[in-house]
N, CA, C and O of each residue as an XYZ file, in Angstrom:
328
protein
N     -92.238     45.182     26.473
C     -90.945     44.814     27.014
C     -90.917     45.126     28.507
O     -91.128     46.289     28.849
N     -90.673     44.188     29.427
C     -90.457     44.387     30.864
C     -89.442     45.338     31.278
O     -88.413     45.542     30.634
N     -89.706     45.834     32.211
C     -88.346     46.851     32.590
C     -87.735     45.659     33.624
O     -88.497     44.998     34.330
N     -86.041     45.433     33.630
C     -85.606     44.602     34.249
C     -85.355     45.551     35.920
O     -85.129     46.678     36.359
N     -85.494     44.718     36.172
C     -85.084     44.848     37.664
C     -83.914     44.563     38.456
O     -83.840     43.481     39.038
N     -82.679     45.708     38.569
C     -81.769     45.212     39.635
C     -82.066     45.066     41.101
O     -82.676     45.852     41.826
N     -81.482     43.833     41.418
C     -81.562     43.403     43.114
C     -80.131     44.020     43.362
O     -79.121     44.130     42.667
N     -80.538     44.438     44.879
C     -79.093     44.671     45.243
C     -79.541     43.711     47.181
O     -78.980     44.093     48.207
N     -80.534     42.607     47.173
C     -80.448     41.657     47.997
C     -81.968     40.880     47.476
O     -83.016     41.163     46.896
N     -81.359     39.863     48.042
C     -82.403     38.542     48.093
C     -83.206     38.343     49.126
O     -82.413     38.429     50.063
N     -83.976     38.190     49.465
C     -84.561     37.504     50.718
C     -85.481     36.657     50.835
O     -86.341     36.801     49.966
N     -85.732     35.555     51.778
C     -86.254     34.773     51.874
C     -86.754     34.249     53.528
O     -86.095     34.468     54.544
N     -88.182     33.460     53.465
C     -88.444     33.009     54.828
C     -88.397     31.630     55.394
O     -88.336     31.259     56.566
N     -88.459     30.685     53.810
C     -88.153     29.509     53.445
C     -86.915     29.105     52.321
O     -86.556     29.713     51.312
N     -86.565     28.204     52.742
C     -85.685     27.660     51.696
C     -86.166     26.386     51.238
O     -86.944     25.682     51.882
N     -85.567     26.032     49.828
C     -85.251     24.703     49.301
C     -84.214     24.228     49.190
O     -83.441     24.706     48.360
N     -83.887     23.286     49.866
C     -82.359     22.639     49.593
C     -83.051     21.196     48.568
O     -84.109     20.590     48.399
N     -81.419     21.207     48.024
C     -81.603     19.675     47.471
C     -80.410     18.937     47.088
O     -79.437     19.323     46.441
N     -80.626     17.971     47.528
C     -79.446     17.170     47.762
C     -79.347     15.531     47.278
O     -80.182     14.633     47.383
N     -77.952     15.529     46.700
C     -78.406     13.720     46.371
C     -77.267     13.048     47.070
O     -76.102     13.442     47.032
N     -77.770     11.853     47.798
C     -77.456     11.151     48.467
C     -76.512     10.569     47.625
O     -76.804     10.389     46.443
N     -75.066     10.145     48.204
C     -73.971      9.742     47.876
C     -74.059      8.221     47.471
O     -73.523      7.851     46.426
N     -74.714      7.356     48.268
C     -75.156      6.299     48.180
C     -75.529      5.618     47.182
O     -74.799      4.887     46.512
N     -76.602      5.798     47.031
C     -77.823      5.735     45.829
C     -77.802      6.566     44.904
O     -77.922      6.153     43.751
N     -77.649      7.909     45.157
C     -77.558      9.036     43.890
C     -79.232      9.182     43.714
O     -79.698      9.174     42.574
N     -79.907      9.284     44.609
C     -81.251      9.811     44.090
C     -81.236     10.731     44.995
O     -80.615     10.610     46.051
N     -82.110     12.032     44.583
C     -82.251     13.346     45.046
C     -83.369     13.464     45.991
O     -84.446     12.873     46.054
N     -82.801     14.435     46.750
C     -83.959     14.458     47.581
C     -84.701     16.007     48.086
O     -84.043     16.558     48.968
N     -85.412     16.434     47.840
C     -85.900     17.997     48.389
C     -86.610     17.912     49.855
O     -87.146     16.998     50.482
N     -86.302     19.638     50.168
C     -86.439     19.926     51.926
C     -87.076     21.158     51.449
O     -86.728     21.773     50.441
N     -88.073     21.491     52.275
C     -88.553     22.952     52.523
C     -88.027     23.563     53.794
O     -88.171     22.759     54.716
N     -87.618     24.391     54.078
C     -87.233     24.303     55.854
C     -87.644     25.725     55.844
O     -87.692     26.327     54.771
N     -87.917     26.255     56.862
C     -88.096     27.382     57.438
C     -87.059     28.461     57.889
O     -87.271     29.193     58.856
N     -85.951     28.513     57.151
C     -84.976     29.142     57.172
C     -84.723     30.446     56.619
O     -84.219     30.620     55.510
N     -85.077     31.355     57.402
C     -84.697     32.605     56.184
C     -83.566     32.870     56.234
O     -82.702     32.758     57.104
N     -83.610     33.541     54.431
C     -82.031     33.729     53.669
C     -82.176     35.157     53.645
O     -83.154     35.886     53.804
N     -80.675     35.431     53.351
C     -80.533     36.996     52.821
C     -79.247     36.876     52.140
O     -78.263     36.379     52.689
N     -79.249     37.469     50.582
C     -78.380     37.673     50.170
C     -78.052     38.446     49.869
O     -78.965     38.911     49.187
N     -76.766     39.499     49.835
C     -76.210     40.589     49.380
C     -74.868     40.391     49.170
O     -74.244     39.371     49.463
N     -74.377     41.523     48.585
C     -72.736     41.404     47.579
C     -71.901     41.337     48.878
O     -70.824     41.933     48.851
N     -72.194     40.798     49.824
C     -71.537     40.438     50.990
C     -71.529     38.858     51.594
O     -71.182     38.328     52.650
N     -71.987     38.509     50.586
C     -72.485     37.121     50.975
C     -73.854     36.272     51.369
O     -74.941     36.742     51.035
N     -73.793     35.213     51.971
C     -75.000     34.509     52.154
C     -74.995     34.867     53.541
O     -73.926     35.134     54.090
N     -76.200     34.902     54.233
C     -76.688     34.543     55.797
C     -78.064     33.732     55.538
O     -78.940     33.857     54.682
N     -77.882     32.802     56.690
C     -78.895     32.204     57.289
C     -79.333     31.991     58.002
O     -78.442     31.643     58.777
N     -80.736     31.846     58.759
C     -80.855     32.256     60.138
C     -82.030     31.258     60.316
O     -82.825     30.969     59.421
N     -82.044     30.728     61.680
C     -83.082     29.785     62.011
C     -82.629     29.547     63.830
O     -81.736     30.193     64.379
N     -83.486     28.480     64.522
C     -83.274     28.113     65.552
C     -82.623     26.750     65.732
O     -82.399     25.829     64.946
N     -82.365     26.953     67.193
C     -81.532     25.446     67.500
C     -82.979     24.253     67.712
O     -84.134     24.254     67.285
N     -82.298     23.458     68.459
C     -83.367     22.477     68.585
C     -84.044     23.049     70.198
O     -85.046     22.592     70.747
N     -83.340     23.926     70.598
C     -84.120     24.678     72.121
C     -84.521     25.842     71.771
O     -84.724     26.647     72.679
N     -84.734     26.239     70.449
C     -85.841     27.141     70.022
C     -84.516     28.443     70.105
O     -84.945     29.396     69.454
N     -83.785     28.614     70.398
C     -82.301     29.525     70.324
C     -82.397     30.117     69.000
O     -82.510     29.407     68.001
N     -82.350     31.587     68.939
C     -82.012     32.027     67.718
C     -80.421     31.341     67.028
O     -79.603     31.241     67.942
N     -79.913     30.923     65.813
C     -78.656     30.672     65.260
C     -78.569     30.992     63.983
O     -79.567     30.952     63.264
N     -77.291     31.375     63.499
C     -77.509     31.833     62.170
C     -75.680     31.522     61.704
O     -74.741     31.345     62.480
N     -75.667     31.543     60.330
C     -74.355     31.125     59.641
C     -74.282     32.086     58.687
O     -75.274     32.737     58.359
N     -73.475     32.204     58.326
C     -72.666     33.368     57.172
C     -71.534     32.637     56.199
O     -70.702     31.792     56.533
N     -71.741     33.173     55.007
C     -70.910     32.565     54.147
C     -70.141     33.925     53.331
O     -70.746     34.423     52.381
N     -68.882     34.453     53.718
C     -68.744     35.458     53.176
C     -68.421     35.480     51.970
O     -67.795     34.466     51.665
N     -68.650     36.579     50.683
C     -68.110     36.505     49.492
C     -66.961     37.084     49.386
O     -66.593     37.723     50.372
N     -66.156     37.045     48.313
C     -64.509     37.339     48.493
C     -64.029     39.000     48.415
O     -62.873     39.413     48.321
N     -65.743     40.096     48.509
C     -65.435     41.482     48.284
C     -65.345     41.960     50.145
O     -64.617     42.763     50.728
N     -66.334     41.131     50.592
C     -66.326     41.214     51.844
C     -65.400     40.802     52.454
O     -65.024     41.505     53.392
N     -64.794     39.744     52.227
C     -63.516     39.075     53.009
C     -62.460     40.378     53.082
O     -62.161     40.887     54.162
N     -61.854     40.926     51.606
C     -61.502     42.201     51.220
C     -61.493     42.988     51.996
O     -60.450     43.453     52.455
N     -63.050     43.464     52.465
C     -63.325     44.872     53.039
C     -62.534     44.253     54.489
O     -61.629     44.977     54.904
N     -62.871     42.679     55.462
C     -63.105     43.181     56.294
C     -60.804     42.961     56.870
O     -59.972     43.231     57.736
N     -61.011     42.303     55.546
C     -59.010     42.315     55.643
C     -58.538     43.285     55.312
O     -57.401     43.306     55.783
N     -58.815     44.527     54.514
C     -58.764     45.966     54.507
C     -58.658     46.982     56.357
O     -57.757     47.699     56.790
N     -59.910     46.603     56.946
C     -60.765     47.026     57.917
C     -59.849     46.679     59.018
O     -59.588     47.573     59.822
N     -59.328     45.526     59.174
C     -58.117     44.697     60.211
C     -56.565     45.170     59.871
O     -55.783     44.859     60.769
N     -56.012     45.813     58.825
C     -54.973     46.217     58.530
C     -54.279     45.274     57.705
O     -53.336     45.711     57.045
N     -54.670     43.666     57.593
C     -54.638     43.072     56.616
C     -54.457     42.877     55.627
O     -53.860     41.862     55.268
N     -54.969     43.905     54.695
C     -54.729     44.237     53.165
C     -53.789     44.801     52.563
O     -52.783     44.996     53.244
N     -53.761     45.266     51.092
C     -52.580     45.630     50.647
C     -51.769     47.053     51.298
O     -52.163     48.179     51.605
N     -50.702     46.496     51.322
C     -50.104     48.067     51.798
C     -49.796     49.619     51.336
O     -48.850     50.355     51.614
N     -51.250     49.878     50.320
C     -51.302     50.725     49.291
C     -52.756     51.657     49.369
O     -53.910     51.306     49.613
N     -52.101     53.149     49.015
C     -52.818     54.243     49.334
C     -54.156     53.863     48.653
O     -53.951     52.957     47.845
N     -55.281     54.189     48.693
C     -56.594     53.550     47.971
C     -56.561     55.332     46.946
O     -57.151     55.387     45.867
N     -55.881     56.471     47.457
C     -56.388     57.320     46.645
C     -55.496     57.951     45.170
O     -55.771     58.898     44.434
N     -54.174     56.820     45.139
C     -53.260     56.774     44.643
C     -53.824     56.689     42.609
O     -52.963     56.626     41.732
């Protein structure tokens, strides 16, 4: 019996996307050179522009949104030790 393994992140140096064209409806796969990282904070992705520029995108998940509307004064108006 395998011992399972918790992740507490993903990572990656390539991706696969795949996508089907609206059109036609046939699918299509990409390898790209994009590294990923995932954690209970969401997605990031990171790659260059077309002038070789580091750029990167973030997709936050809704614990992080939380923390960072907590963090801004944002959040509920209630003691956390209550």
């Amino acid at each position: 019996m395998e011992k399972e393994i918790l992740l507490d992140k993903i990572e990656a140096d390539w991706i696969t996307i795949e996508v089907i064209d609206k059109t036609t409806g046939k699918t299509f796969r990409r390898n790209l050179p994009v590294r990923y990282l995932e954690t209970d904070n969401g997605v990031a992705l990171f790659g260059e522009t077309l002038e070789g520029k580091p750029a990167q995108i973030h997709f936050l998940s809704e614990a992080a949104l939380a923390k960072i509307n907590d963090l801004t004064g944002k959040g509920p108006d209630c003691a956390r030790c209550d």
